[in-house]
N, CA, C and O atoms as a Tinker XYZ file with bonds, in Angstrom:
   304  protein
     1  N    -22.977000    3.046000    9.162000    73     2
     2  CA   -22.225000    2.612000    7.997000    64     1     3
     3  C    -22.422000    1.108000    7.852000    63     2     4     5
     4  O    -22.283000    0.362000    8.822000    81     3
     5  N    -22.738000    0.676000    6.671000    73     3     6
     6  CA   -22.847000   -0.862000    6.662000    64     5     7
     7  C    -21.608000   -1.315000    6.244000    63     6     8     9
     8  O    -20.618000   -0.628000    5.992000    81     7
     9  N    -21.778000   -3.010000    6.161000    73     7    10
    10  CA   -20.534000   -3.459000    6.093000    64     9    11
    11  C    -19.576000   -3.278000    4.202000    63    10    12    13
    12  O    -18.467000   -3.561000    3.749000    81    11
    13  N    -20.504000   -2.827000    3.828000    73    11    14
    14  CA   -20.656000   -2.909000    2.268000    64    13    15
    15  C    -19.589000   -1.317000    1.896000    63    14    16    17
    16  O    -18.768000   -1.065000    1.014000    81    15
    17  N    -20.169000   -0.481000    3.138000    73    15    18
    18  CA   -18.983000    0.661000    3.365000    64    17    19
    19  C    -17.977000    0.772000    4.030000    63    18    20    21
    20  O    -17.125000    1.658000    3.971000    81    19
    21  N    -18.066000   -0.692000    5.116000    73    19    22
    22  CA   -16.668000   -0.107000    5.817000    64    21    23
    23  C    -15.476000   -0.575000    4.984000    63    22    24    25
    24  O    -15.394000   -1.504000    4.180000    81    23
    25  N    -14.316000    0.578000    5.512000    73    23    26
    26  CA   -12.638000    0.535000    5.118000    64    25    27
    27  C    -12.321000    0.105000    6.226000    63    26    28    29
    28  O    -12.851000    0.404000    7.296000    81    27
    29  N    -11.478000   -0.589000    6.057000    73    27    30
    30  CA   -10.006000   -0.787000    6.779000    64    29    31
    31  C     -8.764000   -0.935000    6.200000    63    30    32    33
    32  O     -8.589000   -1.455000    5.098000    81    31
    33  N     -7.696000   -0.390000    7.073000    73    31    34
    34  CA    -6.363000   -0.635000    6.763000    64    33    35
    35  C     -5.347000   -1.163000    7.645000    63    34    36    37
    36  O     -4.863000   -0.500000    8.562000    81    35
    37  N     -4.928000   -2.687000    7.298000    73    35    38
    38  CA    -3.833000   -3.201000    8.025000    64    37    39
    39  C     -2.468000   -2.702000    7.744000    63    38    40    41
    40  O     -2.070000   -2.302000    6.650000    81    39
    41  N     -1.757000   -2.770000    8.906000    73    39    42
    42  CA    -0.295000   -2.738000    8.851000    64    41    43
    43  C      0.414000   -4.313000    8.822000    63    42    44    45
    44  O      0.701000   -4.944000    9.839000    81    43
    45  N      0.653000   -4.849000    7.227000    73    43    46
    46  CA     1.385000   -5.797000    8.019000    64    45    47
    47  C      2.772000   -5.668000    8.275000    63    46    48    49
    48  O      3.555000   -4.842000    7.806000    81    47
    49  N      2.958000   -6.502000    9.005000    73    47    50
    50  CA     4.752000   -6.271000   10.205000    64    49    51
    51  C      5.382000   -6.699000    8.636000    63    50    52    53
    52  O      4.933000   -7.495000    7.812000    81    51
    53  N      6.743000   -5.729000    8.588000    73    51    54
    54  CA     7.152000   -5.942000    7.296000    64    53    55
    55  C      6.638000   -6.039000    6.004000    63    54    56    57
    56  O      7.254000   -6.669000    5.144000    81    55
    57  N      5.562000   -5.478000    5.769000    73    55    58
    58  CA     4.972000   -5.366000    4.287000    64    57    59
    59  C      3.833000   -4.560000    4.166000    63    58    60    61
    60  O      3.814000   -3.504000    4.799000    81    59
    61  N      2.832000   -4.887000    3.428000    73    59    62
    62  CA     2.125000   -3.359000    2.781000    64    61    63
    63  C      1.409000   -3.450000    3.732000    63    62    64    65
    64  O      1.532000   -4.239000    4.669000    81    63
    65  N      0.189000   -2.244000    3.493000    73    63    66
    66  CA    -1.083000   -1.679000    3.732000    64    65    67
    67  C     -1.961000   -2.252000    2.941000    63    66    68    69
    68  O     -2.040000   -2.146000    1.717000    81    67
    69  N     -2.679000   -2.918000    3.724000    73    67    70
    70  CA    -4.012000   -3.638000    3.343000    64    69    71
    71  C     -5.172000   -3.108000    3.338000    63    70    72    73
    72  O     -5.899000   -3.307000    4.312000    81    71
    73  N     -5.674000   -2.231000    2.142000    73    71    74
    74  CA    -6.871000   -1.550000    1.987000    64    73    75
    75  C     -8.024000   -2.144000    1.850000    63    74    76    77
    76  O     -8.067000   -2.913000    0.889000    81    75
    77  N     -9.087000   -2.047000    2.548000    73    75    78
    78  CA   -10.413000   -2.958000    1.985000    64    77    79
    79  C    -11.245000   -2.607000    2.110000    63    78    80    81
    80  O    -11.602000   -2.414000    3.272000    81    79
    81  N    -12.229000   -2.244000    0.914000    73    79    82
    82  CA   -13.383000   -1.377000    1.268000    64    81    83
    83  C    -13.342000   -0.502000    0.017000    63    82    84    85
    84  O    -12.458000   -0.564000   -0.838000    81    83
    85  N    -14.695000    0.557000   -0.003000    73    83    86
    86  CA   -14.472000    1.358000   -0.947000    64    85    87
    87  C    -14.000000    2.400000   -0.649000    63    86    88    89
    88  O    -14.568000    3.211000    0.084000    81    87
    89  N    -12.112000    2.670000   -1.518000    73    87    90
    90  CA   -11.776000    3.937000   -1.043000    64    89    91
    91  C    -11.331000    4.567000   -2.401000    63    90    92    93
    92  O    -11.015000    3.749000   -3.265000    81    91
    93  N    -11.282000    5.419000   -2.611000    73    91    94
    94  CA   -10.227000    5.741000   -3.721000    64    93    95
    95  C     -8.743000    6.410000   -3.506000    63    94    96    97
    96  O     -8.205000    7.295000   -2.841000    81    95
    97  N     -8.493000    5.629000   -4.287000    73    95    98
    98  CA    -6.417000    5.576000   -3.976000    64    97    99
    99  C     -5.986000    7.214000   -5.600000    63    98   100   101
   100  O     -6.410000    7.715000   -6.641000    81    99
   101  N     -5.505000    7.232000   -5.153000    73    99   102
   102  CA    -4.564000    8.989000   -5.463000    64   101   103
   103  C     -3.179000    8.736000   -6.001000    63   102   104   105
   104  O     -2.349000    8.411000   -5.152000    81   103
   105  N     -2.824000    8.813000   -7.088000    73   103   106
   106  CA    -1.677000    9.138000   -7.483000    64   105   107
   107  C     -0.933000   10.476000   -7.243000    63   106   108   109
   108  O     -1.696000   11.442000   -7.198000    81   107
   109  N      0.751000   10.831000   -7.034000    73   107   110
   110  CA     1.171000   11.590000   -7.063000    64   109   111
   111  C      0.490000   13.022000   -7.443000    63   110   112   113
   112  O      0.539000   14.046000   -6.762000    81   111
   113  N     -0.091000   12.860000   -8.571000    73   111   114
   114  CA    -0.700000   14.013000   -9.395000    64   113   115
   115  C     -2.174000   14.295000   -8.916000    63   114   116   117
   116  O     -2.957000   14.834000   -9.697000    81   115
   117  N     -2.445000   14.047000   -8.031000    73   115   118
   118  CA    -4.298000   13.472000   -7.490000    64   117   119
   119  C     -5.096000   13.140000   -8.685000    63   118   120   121
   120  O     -6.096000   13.773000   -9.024000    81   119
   121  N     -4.476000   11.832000   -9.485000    73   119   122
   122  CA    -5.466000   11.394000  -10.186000    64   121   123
   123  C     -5.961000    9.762000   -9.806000    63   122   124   125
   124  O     -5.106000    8.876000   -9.824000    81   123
   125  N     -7.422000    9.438000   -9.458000    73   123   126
   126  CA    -7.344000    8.127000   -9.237000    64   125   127
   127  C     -6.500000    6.902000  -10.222000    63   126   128   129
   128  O     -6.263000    6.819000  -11.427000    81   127
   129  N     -6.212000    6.071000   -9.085000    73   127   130
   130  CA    -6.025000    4.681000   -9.931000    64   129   131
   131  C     -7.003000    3.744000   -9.591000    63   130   132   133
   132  O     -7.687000    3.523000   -8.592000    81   131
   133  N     -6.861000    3.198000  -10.837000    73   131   134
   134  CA    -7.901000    2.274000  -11.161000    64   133   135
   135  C     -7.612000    1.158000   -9.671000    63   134   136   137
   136  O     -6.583000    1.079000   -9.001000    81   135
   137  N     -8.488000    0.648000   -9.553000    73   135   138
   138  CA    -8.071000   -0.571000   -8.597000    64   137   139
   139  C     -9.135000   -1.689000   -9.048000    63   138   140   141
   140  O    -10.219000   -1.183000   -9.339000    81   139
   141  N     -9.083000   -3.209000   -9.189000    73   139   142
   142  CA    -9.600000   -4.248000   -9.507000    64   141   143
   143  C    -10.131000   -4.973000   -9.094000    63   142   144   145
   144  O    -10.919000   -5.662000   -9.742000    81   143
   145  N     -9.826000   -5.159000   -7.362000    73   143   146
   146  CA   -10.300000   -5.726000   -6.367000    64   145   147
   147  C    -10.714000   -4.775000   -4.881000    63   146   148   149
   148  O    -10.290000   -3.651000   -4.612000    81   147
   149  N    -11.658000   -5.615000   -4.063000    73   147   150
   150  CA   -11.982000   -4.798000   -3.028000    64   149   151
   151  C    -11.222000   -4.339000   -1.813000    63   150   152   153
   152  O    -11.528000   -3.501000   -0.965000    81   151
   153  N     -9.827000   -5.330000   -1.977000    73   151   154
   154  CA    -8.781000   -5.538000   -0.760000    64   153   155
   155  C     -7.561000   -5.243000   -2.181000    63   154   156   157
   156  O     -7.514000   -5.753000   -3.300000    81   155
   157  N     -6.574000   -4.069000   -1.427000    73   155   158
   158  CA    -5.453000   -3.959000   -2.351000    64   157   159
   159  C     -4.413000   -3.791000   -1.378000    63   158   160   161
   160  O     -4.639000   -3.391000   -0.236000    81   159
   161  N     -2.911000   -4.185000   -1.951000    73   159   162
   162  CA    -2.273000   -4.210000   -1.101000    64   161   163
   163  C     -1.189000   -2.838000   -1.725000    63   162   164   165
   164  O     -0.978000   -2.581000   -2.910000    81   163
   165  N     -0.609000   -2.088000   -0.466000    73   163   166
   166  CA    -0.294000   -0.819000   -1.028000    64   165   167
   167  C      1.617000   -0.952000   -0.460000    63   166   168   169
   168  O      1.940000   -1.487000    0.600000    81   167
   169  N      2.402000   -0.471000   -1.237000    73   167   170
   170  CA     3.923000   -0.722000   -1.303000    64   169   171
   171  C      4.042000    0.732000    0.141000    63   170   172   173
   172  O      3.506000    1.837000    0.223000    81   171
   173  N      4.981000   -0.004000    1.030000    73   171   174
   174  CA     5.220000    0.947000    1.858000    64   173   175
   175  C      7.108000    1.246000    1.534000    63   174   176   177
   176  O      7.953000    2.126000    1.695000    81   175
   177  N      6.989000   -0.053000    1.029000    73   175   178
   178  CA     9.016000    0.252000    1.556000    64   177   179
   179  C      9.683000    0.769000    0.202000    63   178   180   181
   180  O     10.885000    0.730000   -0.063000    81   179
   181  N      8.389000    1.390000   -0.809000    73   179   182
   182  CA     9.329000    2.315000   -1.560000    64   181   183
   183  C      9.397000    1.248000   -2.943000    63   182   184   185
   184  O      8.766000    1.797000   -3.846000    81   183
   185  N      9.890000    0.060000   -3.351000    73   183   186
   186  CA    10.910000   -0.862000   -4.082000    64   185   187
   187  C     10.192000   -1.206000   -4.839000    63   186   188   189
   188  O     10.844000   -1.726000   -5.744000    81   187
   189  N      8.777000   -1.251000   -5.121000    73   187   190
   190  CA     7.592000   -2.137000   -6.207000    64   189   191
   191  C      7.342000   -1.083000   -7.289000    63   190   192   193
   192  O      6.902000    0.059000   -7.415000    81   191
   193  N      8.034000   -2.424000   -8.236000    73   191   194
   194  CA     7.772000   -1.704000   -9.788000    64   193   195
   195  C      6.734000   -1.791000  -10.101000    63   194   196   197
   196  O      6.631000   -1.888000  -11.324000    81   195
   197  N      5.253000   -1.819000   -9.241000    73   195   198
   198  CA     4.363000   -1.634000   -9.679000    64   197   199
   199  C      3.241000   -0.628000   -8.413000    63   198   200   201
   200  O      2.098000   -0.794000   -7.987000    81   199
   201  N      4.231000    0.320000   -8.199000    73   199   202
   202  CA     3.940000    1.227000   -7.376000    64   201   203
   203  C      2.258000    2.186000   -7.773000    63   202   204   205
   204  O      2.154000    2.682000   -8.895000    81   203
   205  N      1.488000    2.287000   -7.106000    73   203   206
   206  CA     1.424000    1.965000   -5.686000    64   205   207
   207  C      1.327000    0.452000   -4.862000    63   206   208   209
   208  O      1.575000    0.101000   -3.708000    81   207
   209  N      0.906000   -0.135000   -5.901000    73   207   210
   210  CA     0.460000   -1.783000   -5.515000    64   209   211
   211  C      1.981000   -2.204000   -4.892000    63   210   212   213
   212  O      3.015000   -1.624000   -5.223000    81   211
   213  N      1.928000   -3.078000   -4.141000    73   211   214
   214  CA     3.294000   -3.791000   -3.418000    64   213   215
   215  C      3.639000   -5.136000   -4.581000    63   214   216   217
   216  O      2.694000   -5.920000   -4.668000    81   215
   217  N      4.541000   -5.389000   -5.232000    73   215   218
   218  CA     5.061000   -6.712000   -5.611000    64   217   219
   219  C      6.007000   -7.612000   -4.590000    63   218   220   221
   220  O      6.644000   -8.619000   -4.899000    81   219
   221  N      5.948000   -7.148000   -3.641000    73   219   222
   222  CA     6.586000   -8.181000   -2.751000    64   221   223
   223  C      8.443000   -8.198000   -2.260000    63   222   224   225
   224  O      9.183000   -9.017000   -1.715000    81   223
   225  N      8.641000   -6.384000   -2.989000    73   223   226
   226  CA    10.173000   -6.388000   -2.996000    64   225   227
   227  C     10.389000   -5.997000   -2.172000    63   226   228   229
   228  O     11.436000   -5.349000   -2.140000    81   227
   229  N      9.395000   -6.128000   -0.656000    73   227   230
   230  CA     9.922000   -5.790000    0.612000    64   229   231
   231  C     10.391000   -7.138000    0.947000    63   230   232   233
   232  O     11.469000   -7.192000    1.539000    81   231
   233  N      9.954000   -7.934000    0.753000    73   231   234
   234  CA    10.722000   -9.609000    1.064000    64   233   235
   235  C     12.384000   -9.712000    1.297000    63   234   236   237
   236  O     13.156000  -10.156000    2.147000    81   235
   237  N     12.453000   -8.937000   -0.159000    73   235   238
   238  CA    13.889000   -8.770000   -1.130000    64   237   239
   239  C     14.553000   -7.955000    0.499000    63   238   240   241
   240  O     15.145000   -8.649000    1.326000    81   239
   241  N     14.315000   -6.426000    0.720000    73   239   242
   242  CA    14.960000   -5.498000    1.053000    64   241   243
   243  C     15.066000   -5.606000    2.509000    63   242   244   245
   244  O     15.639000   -4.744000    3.174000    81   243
   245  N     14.406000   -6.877000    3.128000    73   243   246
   246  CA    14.467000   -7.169000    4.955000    64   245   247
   247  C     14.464000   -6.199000    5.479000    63   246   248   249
   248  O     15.547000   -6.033000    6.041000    81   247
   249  N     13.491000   -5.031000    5.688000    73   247   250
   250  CA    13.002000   -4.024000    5.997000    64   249   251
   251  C     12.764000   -4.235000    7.853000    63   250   252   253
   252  O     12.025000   -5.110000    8.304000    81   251
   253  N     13.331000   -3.525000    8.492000    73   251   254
   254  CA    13.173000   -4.356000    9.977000    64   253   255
   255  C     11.645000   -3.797000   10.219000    63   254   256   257
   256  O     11.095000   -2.947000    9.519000    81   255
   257  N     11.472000   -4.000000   10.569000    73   255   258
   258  CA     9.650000   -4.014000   11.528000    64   257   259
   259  C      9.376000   -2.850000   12.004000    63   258   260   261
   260  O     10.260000   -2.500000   12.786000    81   259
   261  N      8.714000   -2.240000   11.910000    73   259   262
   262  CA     8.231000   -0.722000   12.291000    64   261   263
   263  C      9.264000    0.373000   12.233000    63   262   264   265
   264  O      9.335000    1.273000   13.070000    81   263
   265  N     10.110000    0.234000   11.131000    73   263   266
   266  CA    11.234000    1.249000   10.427000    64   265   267
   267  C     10.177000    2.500000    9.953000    63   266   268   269
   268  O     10.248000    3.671000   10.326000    81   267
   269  N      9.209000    1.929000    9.053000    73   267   270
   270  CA     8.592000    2.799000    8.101000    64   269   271
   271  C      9.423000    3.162000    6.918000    63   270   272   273
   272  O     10.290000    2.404000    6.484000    81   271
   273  N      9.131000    4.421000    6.356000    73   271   274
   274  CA     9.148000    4.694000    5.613000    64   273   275
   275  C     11.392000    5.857000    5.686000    63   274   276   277
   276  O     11.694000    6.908000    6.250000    81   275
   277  N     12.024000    5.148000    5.065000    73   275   278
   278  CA    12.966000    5.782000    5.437000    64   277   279
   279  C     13.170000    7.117000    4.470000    63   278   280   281
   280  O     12.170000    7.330000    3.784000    81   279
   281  N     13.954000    7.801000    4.326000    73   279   282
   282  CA    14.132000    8.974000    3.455000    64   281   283
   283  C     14.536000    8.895000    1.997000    63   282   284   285
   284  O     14.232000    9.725000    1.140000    81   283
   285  N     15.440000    7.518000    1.768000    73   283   286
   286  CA    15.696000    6.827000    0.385000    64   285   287
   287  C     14.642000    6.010000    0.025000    63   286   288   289
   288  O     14.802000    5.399000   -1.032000    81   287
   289  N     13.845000    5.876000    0.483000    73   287   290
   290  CA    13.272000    4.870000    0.242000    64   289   291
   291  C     11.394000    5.343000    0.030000    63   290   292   293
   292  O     10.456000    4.554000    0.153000    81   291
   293  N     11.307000    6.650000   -0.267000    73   291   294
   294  CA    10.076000    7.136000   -0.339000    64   293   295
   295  C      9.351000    6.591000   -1.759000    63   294   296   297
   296  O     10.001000    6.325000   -2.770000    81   295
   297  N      7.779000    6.463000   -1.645000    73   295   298
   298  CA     7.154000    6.105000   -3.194000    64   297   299
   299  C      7.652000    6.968000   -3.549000    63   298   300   301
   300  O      8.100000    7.982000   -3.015000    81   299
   301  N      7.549000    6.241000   -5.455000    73   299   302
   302  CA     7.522000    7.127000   -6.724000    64   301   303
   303  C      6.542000    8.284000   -6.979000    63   302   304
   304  O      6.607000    8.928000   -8.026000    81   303
C-alpha cells in the first residue's frame, strides 16, 4: 500500500476521530458524504450541528476521557 493509500484514525483524548486518507464516510442511510479534505475530523460525543464532522461542542460538554460514546449522547 503506498502512502497515497494509507488511512489512519486518531483518537483524540476528548475529541473527534481523525480520518486521513482515502476512505469513504457513510451516512445513517449508507449514503456517502461528500468530504473536502484528506484529514476530517469526525464528532464522537454526539453534540455537532454539523454531524458527522465535529464543530468542537465537545469542548462545550467536558466529556471525561475515554467515556466514549454514552447512550444519550449517540450520533444523529
Amino acid at each position: 500500500m503506498s502512502e497515497a493509500e494509507h488511512v489512519s484514525v486518531t483518537a483524540c483524548p476528548d475529541g473527534p476521530l481523525l480520518v486521513r486518507g482515502p476512505v469513504v464516510i457513510l451516512d445513517e442511510h449508507g449514503d456517502e458524504v461528500s468530504r473536502q479534505r484528506a484529514t476530517v475530523a469526525l464528532c464522537r460525543c454526539g453534540l455537532s450541528s454539523r454531524a458527522p464532522w465535529c464543530d468542537g461542542s465537545h469542548k462545550v460538554a467536558n466529556r471525561p476521557r475515554d467515556e466514549g460514546l454514552s447512550a444519550q449522547a449517540q450520533p444523529r
